[in-house]
C-alpha positions in Angstrom: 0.0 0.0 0.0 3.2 2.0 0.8 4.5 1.4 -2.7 1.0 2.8 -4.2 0.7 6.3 -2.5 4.4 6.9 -3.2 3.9 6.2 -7.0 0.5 8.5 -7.0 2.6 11.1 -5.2 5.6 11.2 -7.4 3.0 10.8 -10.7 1.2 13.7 -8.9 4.3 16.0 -8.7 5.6 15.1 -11.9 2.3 16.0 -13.6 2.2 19.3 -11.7 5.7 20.1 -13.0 5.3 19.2 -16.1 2.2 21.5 -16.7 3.9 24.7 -14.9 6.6 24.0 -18.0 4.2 24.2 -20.5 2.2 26.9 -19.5 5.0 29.0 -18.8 5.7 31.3 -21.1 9.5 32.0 -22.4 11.5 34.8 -20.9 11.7 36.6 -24.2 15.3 37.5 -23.4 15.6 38.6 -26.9 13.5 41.6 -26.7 15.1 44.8 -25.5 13.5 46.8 -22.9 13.5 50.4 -23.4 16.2 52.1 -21.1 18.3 48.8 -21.6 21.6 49.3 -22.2 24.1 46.4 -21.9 27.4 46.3 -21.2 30.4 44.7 -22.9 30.5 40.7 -22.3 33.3 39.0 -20.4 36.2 37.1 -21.6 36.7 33.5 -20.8 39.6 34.8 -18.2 37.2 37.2 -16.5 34.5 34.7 -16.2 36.8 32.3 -14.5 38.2 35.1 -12.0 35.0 36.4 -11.2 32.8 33.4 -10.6 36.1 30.6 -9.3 38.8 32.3 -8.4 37.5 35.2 -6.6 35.1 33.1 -4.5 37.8 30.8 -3.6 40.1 33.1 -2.5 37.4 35.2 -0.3 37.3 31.5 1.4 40.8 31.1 1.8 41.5 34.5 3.7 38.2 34.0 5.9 39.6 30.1 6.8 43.2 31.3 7.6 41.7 34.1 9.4 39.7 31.8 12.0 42.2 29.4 11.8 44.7 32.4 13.1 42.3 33.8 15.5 41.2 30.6 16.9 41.1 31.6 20.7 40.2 27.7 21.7 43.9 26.5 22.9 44.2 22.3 23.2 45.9 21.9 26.2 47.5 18.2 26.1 
């Protein structure tokens, strides 16, 4: 019986899902709103800084920066 309200319940929410998909509309990302002025894109190298390297640093200084100012002592 388990086994039967588990499969309605994932056919339920996969039905549901699938509907919201189609009735969405798309995001029309192609039109251009008035006032919209992009900017320039970024290059592969800017990308990578931004979005890897930058977030990876930020969690290297904050890490080194408890680890340094760690006020817990082990006493052996």
């Amino acid at each position: 019986m388990d086994k039967k309200n588990a499969l309605r319940a994932g056919a339920l929410a996969a039905g549901t899902t699938l509907m919201m998909l189609l009735m969405s509309s798309p995001a029309l990302a192609l039109t251009r709103d008035d006032g919209d002025d992009p900017g320039p894109g970024l290059s592969i190298a800017e990308t990578l800084g931004l979005y890897v390297a930058a977030p990876l640093v930020i969690f290297g200084v904050i890490a080194g920066l408890v680890m340094v100012l760690d006020k817990s002592h082990k006493h052996v």
